[in-house]
C-alpha positions as a Python dict, from the first residue, in 0.01 Angstrom:
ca = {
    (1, 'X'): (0, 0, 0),
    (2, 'X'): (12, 313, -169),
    (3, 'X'): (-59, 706, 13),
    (4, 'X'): (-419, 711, 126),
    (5, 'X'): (-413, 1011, 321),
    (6, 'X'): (-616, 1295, 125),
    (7, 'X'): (-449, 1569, 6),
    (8, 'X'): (-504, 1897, -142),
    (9, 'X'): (-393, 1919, -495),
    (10, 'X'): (-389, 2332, -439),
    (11, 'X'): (-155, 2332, -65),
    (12, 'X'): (81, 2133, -284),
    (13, 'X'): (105, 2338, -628),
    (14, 'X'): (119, 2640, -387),
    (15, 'X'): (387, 2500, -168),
    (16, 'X'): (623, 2323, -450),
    (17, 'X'): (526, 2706, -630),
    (18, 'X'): (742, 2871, -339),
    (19, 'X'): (999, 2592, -307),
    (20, 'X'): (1020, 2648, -723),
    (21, 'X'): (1086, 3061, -720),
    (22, 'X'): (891, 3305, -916),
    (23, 'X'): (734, 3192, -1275),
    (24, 'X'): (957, 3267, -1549),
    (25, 'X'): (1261, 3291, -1350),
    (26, 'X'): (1561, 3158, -1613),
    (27, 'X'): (1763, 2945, -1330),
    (28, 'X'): (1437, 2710, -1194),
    (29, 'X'): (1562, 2629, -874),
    (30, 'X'): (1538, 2318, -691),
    (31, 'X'): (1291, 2099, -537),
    (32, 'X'): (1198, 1930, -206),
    (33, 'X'): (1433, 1712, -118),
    (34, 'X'): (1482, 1404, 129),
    (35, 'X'): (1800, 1324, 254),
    (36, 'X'): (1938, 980, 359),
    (37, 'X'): (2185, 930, 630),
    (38, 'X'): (2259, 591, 618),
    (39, 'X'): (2565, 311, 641),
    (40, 'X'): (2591, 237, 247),
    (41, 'X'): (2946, 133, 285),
    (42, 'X'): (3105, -150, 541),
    (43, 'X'): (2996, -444, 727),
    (44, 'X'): (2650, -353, 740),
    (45, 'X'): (2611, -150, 416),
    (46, 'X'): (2334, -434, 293),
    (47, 'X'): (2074, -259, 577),
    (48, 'X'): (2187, 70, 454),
    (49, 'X'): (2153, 3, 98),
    (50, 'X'): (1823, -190, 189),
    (51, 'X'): (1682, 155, 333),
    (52, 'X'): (1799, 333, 22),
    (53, 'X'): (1654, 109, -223),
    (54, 'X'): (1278, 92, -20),
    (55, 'X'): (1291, 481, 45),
    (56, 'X'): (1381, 525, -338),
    (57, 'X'): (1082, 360, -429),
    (58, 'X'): (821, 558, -211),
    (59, 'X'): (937, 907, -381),
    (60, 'X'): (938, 736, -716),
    (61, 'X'): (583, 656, -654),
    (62, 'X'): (497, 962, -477),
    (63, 'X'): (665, 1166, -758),
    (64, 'X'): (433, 967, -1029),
    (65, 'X'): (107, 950, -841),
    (66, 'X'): (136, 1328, -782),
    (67, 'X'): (304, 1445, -1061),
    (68, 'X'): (572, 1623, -850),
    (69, 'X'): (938, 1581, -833),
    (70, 'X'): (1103, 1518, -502),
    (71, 'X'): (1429, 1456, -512),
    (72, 'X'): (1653, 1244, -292),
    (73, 'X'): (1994, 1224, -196),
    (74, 'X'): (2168, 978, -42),
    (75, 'X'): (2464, 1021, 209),
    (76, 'X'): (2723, 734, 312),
    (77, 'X'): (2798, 733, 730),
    (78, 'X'): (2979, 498, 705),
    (79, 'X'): (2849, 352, 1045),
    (80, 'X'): (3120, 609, 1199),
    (81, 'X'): (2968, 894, 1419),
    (82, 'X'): (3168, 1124, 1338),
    (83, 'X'): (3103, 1113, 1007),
    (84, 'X'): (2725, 1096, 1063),
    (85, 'X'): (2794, 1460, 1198),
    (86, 'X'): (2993, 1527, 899),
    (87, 'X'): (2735, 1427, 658),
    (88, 'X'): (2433, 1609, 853),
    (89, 'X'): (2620, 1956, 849),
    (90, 'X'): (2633, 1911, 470),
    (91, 'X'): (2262, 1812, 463),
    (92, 'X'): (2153, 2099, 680),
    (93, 'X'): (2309, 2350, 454),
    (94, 'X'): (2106, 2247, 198),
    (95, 'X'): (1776, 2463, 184),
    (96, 'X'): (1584, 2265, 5),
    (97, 'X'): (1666, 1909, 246),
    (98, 'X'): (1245, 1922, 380),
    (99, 'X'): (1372, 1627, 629),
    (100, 'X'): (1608, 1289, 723),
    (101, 'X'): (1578, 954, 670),
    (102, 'X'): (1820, 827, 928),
    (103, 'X'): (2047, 731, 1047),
    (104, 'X'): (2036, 356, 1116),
    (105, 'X'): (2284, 320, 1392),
    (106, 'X'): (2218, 479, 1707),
    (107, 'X'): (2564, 561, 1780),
    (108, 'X'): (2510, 831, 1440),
    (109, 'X'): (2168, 921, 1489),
    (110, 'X'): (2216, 1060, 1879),
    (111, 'X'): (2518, 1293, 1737),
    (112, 'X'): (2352, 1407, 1439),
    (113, 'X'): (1965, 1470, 1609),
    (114, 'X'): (2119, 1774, 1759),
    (115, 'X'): (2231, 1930, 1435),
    (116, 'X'): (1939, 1863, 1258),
    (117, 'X'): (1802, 2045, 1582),
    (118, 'X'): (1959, 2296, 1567),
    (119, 'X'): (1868, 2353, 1192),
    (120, 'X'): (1468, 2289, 1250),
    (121, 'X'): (1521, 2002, 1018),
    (122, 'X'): (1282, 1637, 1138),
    (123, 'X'): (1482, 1341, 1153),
    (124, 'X'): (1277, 995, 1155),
    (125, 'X'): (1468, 699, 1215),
    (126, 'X'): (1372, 382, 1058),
    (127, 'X'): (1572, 150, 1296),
    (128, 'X'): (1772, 309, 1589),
    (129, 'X'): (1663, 159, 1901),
    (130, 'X'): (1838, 364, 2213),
    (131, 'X'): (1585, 519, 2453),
    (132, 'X'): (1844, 823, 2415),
    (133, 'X'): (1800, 926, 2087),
    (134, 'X'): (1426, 1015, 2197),
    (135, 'X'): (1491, 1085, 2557),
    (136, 'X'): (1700, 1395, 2494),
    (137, 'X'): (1429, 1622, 2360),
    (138, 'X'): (1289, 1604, 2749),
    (139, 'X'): (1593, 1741, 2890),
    (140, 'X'): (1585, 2101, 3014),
    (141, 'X'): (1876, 2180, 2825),
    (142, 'X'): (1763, 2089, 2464),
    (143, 'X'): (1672, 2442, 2373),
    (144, 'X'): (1542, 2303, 2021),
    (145, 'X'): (1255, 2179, 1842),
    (146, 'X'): (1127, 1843, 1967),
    (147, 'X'): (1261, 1725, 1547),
    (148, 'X'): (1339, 1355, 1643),
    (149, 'X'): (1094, 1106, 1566),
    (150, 'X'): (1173, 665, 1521),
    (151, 'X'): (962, 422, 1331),
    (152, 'X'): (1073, 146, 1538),
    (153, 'X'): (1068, 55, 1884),
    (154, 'X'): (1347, 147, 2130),
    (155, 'X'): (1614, -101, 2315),
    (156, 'X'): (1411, -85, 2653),
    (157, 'X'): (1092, -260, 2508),
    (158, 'X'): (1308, -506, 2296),
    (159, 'X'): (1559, -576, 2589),
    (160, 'X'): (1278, -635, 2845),
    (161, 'X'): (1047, -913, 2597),
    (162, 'X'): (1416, -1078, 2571),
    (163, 'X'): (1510, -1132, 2921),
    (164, 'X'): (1151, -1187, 3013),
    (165, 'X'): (1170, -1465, 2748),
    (166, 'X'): (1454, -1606, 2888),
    (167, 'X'): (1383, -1604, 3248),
    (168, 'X'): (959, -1691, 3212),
    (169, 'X'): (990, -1874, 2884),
    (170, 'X'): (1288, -2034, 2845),
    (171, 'X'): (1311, -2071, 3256),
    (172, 'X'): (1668, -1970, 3301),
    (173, 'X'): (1828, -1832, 3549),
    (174, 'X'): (2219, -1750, 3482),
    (175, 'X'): (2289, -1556, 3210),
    (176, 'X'): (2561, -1424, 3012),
    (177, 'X'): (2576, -1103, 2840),
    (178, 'X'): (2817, -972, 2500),
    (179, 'X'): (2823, -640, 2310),
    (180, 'X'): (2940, -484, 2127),
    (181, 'X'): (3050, -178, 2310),
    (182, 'X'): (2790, 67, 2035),
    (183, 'X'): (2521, 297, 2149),
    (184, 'X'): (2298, 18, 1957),
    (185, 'X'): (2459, -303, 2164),
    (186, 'X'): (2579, -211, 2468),
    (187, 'X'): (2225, -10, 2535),
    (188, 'X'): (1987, -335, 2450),
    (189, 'X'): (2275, -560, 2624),
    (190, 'X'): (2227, -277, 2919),
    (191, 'X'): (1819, -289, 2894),
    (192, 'X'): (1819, -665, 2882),
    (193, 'X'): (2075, -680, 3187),
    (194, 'X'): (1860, -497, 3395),
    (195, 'X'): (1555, -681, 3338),
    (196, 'X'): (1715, -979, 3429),
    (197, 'X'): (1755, -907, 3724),
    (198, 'X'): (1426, -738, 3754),
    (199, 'X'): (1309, -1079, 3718),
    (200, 'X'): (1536, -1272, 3939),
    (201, 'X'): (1768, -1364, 3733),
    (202, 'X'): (2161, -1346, 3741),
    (203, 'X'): (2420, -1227, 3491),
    (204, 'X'): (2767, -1401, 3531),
    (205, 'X'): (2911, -1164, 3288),
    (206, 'X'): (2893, -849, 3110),
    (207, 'X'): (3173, -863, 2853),
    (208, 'X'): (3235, -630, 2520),
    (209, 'X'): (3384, -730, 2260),
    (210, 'X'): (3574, -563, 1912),
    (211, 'X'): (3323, -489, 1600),
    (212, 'X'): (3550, -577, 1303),
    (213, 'X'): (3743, -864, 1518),
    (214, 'X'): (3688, -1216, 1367),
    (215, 'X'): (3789, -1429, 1646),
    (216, 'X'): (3623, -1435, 1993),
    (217, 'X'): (3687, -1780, 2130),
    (218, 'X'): (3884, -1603, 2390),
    (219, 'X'): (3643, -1434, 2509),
    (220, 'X'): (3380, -1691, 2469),
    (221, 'X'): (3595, -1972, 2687),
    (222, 'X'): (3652, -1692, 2968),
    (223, 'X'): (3262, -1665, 3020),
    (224, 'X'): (3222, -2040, 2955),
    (225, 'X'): (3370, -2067, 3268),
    (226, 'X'): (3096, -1804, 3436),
    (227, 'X'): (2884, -2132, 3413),
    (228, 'X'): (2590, -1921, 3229),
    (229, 'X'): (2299, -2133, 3117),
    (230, 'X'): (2207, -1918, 2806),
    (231, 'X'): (2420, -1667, 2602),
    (232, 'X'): (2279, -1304, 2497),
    (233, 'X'): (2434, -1090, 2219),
    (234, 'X'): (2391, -693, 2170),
    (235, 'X'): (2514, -594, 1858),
    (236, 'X'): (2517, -641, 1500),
    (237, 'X'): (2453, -931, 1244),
    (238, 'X'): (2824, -920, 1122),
    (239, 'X'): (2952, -1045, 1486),
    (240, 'X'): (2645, -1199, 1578),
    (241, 'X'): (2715, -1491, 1302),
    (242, 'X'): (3063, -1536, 1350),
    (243, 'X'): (3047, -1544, 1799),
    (244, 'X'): (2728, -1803, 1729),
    (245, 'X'): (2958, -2053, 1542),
    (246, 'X'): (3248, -2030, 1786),
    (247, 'X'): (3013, -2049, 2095),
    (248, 'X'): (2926, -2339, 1997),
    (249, 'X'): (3316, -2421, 1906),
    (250, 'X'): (3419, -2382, 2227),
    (251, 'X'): (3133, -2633, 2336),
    (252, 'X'): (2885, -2430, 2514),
    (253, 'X'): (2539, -2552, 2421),
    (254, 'X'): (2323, -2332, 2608),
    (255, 'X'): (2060, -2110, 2447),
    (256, 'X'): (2215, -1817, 2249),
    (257, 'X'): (1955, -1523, 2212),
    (258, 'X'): (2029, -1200, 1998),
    (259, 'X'): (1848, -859, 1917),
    (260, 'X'): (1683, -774, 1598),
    (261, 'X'): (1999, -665, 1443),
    (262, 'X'): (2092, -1029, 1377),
    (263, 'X'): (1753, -1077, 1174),
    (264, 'X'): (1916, -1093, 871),
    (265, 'X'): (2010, -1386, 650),
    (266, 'X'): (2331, -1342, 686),
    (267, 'X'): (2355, -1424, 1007),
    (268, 'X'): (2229, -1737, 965),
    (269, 'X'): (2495, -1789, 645),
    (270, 'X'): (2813, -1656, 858),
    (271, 'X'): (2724, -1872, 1149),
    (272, 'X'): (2615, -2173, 905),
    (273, 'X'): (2463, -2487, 1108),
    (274, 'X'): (2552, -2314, 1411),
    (275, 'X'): (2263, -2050, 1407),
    (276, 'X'): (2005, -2358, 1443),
    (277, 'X'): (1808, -2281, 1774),
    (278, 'X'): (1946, -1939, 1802),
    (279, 'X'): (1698, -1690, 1901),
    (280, 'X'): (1650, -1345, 1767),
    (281, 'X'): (1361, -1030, 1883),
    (282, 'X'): (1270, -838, 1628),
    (283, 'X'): (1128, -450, 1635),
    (284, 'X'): (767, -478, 1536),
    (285, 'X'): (703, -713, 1247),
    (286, 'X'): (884, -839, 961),
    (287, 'X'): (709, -736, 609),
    (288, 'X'): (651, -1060, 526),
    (289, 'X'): (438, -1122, 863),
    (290, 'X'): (216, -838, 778),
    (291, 'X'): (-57, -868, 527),
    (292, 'X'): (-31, -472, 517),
    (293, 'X'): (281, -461, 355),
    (294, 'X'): (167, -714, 83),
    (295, 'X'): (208, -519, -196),
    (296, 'X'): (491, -322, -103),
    (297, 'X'): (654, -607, -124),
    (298, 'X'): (536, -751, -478),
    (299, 'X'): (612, -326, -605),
    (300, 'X'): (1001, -371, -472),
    (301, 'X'): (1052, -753, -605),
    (302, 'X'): (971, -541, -921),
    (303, 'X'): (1123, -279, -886),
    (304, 'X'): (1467, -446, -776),
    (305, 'X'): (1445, -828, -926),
    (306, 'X'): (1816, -909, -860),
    (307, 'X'): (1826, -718, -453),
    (308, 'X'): (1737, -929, -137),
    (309, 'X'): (1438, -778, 29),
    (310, 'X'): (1607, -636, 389),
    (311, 'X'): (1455, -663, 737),
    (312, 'X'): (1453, -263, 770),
    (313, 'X'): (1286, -198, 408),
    (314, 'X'): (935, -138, 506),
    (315, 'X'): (1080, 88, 796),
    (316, 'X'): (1261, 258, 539),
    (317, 'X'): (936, 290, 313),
    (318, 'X'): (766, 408, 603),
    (319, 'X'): (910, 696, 703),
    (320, 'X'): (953, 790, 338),
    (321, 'X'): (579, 763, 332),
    (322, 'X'): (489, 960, 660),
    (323, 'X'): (764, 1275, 533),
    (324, 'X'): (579, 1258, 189),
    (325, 'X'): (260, 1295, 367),
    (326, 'X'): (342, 1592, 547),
    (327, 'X'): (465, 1762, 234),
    (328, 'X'): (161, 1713, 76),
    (329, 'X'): (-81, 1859, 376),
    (330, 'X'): (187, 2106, 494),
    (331, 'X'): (442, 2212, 200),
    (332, 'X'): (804, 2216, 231),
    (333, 'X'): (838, 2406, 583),
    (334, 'X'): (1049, 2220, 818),
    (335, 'X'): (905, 2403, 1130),
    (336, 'X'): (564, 2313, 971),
    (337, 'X'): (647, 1950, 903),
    (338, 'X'): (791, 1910, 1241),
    (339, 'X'): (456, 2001, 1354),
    (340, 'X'): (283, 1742, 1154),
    (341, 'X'): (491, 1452, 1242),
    (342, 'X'): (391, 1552, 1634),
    (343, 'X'): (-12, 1453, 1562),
    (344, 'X'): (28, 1269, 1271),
    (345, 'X'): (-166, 926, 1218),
    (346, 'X'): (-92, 758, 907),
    (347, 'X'): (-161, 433, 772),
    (348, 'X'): (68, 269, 559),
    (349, 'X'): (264, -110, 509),
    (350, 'X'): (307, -98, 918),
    (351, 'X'): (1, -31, 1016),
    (352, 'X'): (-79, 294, 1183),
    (353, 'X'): (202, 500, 1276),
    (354, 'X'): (163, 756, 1529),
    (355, 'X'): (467, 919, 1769),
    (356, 'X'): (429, 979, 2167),
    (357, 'X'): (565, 1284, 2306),
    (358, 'X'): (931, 1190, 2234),
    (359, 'X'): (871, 1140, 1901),
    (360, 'X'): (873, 775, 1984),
    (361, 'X'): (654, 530, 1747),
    (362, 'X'): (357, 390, 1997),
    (363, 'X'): (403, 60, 1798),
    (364, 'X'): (569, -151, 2040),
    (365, 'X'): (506, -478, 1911),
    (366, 'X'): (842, -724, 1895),
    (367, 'X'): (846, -1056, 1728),
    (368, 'X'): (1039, -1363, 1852),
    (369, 'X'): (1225, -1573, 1568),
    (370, 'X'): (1398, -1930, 1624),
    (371, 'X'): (1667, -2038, 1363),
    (372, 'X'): (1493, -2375, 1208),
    (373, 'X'): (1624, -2572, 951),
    (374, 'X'): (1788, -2275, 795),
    (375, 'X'): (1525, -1999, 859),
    (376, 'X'): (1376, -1791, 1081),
    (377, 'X'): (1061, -1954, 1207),
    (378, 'X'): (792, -1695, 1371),
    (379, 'X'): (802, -1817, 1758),
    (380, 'X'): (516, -1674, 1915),
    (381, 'X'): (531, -1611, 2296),
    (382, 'X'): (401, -1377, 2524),
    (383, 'X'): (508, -1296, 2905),
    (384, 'X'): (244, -1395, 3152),
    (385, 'X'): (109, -1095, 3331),
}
């Protein structure tokens, strides 16, 4: 759905005036800018490019509803945190940068909050899930603005529904738990091991594994022999499909459950007829699941005929939409935006977004798929309480 928030005409001219220089001035300088930080290149540059695309398409409408031009600029992190730093001292140093789409791995976004701190710039992230990334602004030493804010849900919430699920749905008891040794897997394989045994449970291992290795049956037959009932997975889509297929290789034909990160189709091609009865949680709600985000998704079909709509696209049109919306009530300040973001309430393709304290999004639905016959298939289920 398109910006319904109202918003003065004047605060804007006035604002983009400033950001603009003085009339007449020969070299016109340049404009409000959003910056991406986001993994366009590597194993998982289809989410990144996904985010890109989506976030694209909210300034492009933006810019023609409002006859403004907003510029954005896109940098690669390659998934790599060190050059998630890299890229977000170069983004700093940019005056006109008004705020940060990013990053999409939590293992970039924690390193690169603090130097958007440190440079008053806000930060949303449309998909990192570790409680730290939003934690941190509550410590006694972070001398900075509270800048960090996430449109999704965090690892604690996600890794909780999943061992619940297992243990009071699924009514299993030993467990076995992979990751993939990332801020992003090892903390929802962490959050999900402790809630296990919150709930009685018991984990017969706690094993990491290589991103970018390609065989795991190793591995896999040395926790076979943990005699676990059910299989859980913290990490990413591009091991996700691959340790599926050779779990069930190796023979083990116990549930396998995985975090949202696997919600992609290409989990389900990697792991082929493997992924059937896989399950996967998923932060909030797909697009497709919400009637909301209805005609975002007809407007990107259109806008991109021949690009596969991503899981993380409406988060990425999202946040796009809630930094837009505080440039048009507040103007290009980043101390001023920050403010914003803090009481903000704005209603766009995910409902209503608003941030707690942390800067954490108070939507804390999750979603439980099932691989079936090919697909993801909606599973509804909710803990007794």
């Amino acid at each position: 759905m398109r910006f319904k928030t109202v918003f003065s005409f004047v605060n804007l001219a006035a604002a983009l005036f400033l950001v603009m220089g003085t009339f007449g001035c020969k070299k016109e300088a340049k404009g409000p800018t959003i910056a991406l930080g986001l993994p366009l290149t590597g194993d998982i540059a289809s989410l990144g490019q996904g985010l890109k695309r989506a976030s694209i398409l909210a300034i492009e409408e933006f810019n023609q509803a409002n006859g403004t031009n907003v510029k954005v600029v896109a940098y690669d992190d390659r998934s790599d945190p060190k050059e998630a730093v890299s890229i977000a001292n170069r983004i700093v140093s940019d005056p006109s940068v008004i705020g940060v789409i990013g990053h999409f791995n939590s293992g970039c976004s924690i390193p690169a909050s603090r130097i958007y701190a440190q440079a008053k710039l806000p930060m949303i992230s449309p998909a990192s899930s570790n409680p730290d990334l939003t934690n941190q602004q509550l410590s006694p030493q972070w001398t900075w603005p509270k800048n960090i804010f996430r449109m999704n849900t965090t690892d604690n919430v996600q890794g909780g529904y999943g061992a619940d699920f297992v243990i009071k749905g699924l009514k299993i008891k030993n467990v076995a738990i992979i990751h993939d040794k990332t801020a992003y897997g090892q903390g929802v394989a962490e959050e999900f091991r402790k809630k296990i045994i919150a709930d009685g449970g018991h984990v017969t291992a706690f094993e990491g594994l290589q991103t970018g290795d390609r065989d795991f049956r190793s591995l896999l037959t040395r926790i076979k022999a943990t005699n676990p009932e059910a299989l859980y997975f913290g990490g990413m889509f591009s091991e996700g499909g691959i340790l599926v297929r050779q779990t069930r290789d190796i023979g083990f034909r116990g549930p396998f459950v995985t975090c949202e990160a696997n919600y992609d189709p290409a989990f389900i091609r990697v792991a082929g007829p493997a992924a059937e009865g896989a399950y996967v949680t998923f932060l909030g709600s797909p697009p497709e699941l919400l009637p909301s985000a209805k005609e975002f998704i007809e407007r990107y079909k259109q806008r991109y005929p021949n690009d596969e709509l991503k899981s993380y696209d409406a988060y990425g049109y999202e946040v796009a939409g809630v930094l837009l919306d505080a440039l048009k009530n507040v103007g290009p300040d980043r101390t001023k935006i920050i403010d914003f973001l803090r009481t903000v309430k704005y209603t766009g393709v995910l409902g209503t977004t608003q941030f707690d304290q942390k800067g954490d999004t108070l939507n804390r639905t999750i979603t439980l798929f099932q691989v079936k016959n090919g697909a993801f298939e909606p599973t509804p289920w909710t803990p007794a309480k």
